[in-house]
C-alpha positions as CSV (number, residue, x, y, z in Angstrom):
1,X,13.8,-40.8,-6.6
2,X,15.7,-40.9,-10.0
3,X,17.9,-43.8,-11.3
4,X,20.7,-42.0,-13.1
5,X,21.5,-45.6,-15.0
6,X,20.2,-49.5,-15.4
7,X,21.0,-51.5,-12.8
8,X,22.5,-48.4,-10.7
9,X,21.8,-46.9,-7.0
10,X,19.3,-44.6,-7.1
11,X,19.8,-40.9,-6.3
12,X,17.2,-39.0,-4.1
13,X,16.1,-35.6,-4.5
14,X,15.5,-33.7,-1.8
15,X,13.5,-30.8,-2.7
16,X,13.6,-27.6,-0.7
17,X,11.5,-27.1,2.2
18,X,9.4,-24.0,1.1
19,X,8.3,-26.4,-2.1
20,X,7.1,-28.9,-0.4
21,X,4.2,-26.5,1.0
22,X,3.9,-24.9,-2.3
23,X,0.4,-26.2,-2.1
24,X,-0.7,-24.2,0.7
25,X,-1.0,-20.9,-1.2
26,X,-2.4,-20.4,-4.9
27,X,-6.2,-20.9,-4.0
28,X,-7.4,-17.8,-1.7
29,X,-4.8,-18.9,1.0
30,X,-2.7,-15.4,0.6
31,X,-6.0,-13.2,0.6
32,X,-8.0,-15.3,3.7
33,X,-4.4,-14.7,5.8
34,X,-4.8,-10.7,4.9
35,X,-7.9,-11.0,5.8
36,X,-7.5,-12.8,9.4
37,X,-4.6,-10.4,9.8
38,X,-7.9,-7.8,9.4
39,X,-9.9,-9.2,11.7
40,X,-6.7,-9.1,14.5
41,X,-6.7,-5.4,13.9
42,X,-10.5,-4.9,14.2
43,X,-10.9,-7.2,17.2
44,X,-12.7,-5.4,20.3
45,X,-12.8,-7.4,23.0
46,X,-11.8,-6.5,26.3
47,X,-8.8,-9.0,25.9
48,X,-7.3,-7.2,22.6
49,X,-8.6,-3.7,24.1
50,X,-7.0,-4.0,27.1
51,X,-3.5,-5.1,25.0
52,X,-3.5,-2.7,22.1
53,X,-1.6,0.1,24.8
54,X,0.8,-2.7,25.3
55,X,4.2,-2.8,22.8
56,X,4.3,-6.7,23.7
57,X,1.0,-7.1,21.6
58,X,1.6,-5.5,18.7
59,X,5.1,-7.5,18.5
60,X,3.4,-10.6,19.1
61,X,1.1,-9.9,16.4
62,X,4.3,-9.0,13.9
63,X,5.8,-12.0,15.0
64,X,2.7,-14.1,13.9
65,X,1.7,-12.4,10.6
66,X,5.4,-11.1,9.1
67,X,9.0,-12.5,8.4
68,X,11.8,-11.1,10.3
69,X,13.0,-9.0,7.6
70,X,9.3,-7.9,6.0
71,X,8.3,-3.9,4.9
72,X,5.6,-2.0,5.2
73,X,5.5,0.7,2.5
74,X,3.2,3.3,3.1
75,X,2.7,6.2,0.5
76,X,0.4,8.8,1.9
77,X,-1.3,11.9,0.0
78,X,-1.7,15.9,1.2
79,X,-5.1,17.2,1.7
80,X,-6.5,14.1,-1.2
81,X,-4.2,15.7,-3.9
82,X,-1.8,14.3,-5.9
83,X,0.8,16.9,-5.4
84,X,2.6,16.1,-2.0
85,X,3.3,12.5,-0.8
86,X,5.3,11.1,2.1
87,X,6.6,7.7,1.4
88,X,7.1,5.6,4.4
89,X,8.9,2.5,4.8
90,X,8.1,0.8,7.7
91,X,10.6,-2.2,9.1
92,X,9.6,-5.4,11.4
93,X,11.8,-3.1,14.1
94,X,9.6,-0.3,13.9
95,X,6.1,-1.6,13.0
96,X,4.9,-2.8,16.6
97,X,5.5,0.6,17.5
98,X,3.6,1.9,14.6
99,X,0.9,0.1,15.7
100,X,1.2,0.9,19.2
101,X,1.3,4.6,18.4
102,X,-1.1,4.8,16.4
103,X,-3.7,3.0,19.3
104,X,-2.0,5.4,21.2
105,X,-4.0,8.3,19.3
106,X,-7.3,7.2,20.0
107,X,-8.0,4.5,17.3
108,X,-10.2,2.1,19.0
109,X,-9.5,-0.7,15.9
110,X,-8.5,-0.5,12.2
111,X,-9.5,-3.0,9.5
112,X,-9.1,-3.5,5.6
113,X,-11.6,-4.1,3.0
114,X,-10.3,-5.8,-0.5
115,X,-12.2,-5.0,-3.5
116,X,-11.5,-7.3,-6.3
117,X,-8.2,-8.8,-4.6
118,X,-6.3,-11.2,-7.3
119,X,-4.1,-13.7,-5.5
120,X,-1.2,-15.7,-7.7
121,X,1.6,-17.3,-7.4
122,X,4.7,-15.9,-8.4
123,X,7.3,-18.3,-7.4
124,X,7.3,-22.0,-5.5
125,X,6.4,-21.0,-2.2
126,X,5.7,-17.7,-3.0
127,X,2.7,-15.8,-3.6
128,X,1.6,-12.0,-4.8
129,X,-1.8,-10.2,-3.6
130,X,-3.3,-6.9,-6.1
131,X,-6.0,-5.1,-5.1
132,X,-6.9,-2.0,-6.9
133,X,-9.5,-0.9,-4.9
134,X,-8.6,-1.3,-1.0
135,X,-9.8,0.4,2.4
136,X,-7.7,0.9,5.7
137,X,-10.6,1.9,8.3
138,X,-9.8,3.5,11.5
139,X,-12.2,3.8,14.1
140,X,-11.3,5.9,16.6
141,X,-12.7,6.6,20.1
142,X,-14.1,10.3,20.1
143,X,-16.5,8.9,17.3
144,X,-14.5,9.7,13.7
145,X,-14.0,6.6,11.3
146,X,-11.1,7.3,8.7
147,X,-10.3,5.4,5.7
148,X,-7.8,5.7,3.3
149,X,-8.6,4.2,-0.1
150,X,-5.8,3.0,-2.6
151,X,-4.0,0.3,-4.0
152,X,-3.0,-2.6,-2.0
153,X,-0.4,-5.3,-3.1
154,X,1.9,-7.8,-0.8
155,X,3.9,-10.7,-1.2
156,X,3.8,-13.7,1.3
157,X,5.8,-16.6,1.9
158,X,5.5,-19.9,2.9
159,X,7.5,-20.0,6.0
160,X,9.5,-23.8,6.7
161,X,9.0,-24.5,10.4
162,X,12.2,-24.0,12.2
163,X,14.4,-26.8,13.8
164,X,14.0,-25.5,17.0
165,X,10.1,-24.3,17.1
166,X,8.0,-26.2,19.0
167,X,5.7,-25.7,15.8
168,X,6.4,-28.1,13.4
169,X,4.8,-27.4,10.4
170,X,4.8,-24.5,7.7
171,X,3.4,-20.7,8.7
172,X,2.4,-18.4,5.8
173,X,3.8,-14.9,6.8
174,X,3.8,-11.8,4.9
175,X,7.7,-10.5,3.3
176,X,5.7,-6.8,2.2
177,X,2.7,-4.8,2.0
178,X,2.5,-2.0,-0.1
179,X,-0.9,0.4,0.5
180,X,-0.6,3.6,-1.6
181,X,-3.7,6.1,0.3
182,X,-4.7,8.1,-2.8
183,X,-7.7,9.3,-0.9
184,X,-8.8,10.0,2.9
185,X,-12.3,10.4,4.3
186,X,-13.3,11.3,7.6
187,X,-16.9,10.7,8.9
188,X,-18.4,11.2,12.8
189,X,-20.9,9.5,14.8
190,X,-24.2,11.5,15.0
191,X,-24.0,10.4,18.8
192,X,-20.8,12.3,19.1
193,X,-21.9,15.6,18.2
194,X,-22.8,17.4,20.8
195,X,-25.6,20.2,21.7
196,X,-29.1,20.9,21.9
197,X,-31.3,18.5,19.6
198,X,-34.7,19.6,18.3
199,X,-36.8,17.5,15.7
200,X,-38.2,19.6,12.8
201,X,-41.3,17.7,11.5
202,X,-41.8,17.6,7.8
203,X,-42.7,20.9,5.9
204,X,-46.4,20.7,4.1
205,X,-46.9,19.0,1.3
206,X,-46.7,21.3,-2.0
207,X,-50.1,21.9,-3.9
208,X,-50.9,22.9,-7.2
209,X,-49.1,19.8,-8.6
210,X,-45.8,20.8,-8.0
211,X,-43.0,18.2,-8.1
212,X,-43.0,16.2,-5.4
213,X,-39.6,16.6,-3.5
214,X,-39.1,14.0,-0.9
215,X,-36.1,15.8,1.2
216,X,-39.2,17.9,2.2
217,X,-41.0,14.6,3.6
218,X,-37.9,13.8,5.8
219,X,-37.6,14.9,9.4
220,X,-34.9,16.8,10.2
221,X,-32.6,17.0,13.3
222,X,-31.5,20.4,14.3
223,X,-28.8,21.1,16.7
224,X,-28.1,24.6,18.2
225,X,-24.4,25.1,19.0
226,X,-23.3,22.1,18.0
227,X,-19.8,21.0,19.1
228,X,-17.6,18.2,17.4
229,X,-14.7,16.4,18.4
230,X,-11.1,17.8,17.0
231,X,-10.1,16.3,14.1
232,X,-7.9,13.3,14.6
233,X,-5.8,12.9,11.7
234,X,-3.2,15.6,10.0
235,X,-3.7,16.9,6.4
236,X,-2.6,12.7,4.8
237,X,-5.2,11.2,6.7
238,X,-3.2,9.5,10.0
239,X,-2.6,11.1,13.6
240,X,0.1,13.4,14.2
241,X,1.8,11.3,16.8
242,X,2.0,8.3,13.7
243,X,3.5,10.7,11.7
244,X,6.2,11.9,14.1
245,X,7.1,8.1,14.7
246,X,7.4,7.6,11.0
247,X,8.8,10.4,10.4
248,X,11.6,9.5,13.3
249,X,12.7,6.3,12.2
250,X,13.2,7.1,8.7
251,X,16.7,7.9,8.1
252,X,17.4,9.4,4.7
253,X,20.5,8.0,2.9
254,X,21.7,11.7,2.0
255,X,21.6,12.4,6.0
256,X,24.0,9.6,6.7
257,X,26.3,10.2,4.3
258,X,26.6,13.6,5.0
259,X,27.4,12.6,8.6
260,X,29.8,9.3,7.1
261,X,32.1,12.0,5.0
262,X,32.0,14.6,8.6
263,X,33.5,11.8,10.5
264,X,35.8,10.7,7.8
265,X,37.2,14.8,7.4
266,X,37.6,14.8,11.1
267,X,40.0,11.8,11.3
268,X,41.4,12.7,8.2
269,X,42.8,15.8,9.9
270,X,43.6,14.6,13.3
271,X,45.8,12.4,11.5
272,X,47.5,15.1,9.7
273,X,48.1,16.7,13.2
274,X,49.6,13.5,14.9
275,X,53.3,14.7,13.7
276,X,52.4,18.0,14.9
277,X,51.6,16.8,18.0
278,X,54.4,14.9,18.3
279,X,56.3,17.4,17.7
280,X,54.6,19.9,20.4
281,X,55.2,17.5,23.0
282,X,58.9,16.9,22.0
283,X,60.3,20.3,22.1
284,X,58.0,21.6,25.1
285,X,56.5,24.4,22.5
286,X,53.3,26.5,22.9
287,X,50.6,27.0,19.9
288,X,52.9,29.9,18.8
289,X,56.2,27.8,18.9
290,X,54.4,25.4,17.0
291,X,53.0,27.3,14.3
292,X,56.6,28.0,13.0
293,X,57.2,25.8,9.8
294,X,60.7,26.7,9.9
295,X,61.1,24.9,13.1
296,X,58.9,22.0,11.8
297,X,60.7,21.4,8.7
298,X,64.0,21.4,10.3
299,X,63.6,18.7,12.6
300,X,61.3,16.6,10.7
């Protein structure tokens, strides 16, 4: 409330909605809602398992974690080499689908490990995650577990409720996430390779005071023909099908334009025709009639 002079009516300030909850982020809010937002994507029980092949639950998720109008931005590597990237960015339209897709491929559940995440705040209401050293695990069915490591940084935002919500109070939500894969690792299950299993016991001891080496302690599994799963992911580290659907809903500006000045030419010359046209149609004439510029200039 602020008196503007002695004796006056006093003016009140209303501040805007989103400052009000300013308090809610600023003190490990931002990185605790990443990581429940983990722990959605990780969950394994028969309720989430039996939803992740269904597009409604990956969009009810979205709707819960991200604005209307958040990105994803994905940059994925070639073969763990800094040569060839393919930068994704991934919409709230496409992202259930992303998700739904990718479960699609086989991934069981997917989580993401934050080493050294800093969270501040960048403006009232607003709030930044970095994380240099980040992991997106996929576990996926057949037995492989991929993880991409890179960079990690979002932005989140304290969300007013809405008029109409039967919610009345303030949601944190994430406006981007940024994950730049630098690297990809694949590992397998021992369980999942299949074949013949024999136990080698351990080799005899050396004598004559030789170094001792303990790999020669160790038992060792040996497995005649052994057979492994196919590989999962392509050359940057996620399914091919994930790829296609990325691939499919980007839609480079230099495409569009392209097809913008196409349709533009085309109108640009049926209009040039239109007399033409006209003109067929008035005097009963053929292509050949028609083609005559004497005849054309005459009458028009």
């Amino acid at each position: 409330m602020l008196f503007t002079a002695r004796n006056a009516r006093p003016v009140l300030l209303i501040r805007p909605a989103y400052t009000r909850f300013s308090h809610l982020i600023g003190w490990g809010q931002s990185v605790m809602f990443l990581l429940r937002l983990s722990a959605c994507l990780a969950a394994e029980t028969p309720q989430a398992m039996s939803g992740r092949l269904q597009l409604s639950h990956w969009e009810n998720l979205v709707e819960t974690f991200f604005t209307d109008y958040a990105v994803m931005r994905l940059t994925l590597w070639k073969d763990n080499q800094r040569t060839e990237a393919k930068p994704f960015e991934i919409g709230v339209p496409i992202l259930p689908r992303f998700f739904l897709v990718t479960a699609q491929s086989g991934v069981r559940s997917m989580s993401f490990t934050l080493e050294g995440a800093r969270e501040r705040v960048t403006t009232p209401g607003r709030a930044t995650i970095d994380c240099a050293g980040a992991v997106w695990t996929f576990r996926y069915t057949s037995g492989y577990t991929v993880t991409l490591r890179g960079t990690l940084s979002a932005r989140l935002f304290v969300q007013p409720p809405k008029e109409d919500s039967p919610q009345q109070y303030p949601a944190l939500k994430f406006e981007e996430i940024f994950f730049d894969a630098s690297t990809h690792e694949k590992l397998i299950l021992l369980d999942a390779v299949q074949g013949q299993r024999t136990v080698e016991s351990p080799r005899t001891p050396v004598m004559n005071g030789a170094p001792y080496n303990p790999e020669r302690e160790e038992n060792r599994l040996h497995i005649e023909h052994a057979y492994l799963p196919g590989e999962p992911v392509n050359a940057f580290g996620i399914p091919q099908a994930t790829m296609r659907c990325l691939e499919a809903s980007q839609s480079p500006s230099s495409q569009r334009s392209e097809a913008d000045v196409s349709i533009q030419q085309l109108a640009e010359s049926v209009a040039q025709m239109r007399e033409l046209i006209h003109f067929s149609a008035e005097q009963k004439l053929g292509p050949k009639g028609v083609s005559s510029a004497d005849r054309v200039s005459a009458v028009y």
